[in-house]
N, C-alpha and C positions, 0 to 999 in steps of 0.2 A: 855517675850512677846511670844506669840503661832501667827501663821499661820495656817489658815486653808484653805483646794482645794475647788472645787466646790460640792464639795458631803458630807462636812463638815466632813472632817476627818482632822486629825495636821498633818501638814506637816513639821511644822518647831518649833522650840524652840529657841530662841535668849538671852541673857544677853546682853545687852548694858550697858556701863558704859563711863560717862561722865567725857573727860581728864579734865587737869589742866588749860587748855585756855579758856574751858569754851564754846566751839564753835564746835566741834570736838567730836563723839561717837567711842568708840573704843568693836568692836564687841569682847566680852570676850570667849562666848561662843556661838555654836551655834550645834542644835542636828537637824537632820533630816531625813524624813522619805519618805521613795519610794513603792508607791503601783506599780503591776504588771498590774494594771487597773481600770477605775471607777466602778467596783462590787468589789474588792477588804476591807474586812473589817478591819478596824482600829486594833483591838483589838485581832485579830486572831495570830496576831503574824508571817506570810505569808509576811513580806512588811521586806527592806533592811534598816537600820538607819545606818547612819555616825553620829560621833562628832568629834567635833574640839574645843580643849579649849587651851586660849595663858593665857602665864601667863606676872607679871608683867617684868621678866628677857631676857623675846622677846624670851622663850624656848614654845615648842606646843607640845600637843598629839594630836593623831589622831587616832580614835577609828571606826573601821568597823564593823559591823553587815549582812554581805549578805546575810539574809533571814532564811527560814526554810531547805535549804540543802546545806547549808556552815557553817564552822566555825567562828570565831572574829578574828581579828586582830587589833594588837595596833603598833604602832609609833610612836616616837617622842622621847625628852629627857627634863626633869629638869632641 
């Protein structure tokens, strides 16, 4: 499922996946994305993305993106 801001750009990226009760979403993954501003374009590559993905063993990574004048960084374990 995508999220989009008011200027229609993605902000967000989600997997939801429905537990075993049946009642209950458990956010799997989710990706997202930070403009500097509403002129800010999508596609430029200029905006910061995080992700966050859990697995079924309750272990997480955690993945940064800070833009076009920083590097990535990851976290987490298996």
């Amino acid at each position: 499922m995508w999220g989009y801001d008011e200027q229609g750009r993605r902000f967000c990226q989600l997997d939801l996946r429905l537990l075993d009760d049946g009642t209950r979403l458990l956010r799997r993954y989710v990706h997202t994305y930070e403009y500097d501003g509403p002129d800010a374009i999508e596609i430029s590559g200029a905006c910061r993305e995080g992700s966050l993905e859990l697995f079924p063993t309750g272990a997480a990574i955690r993945r940064r993106k800070p833009g076009p004048r920083g590097g990535s960084q990851r976290s987490g374990s298996r």
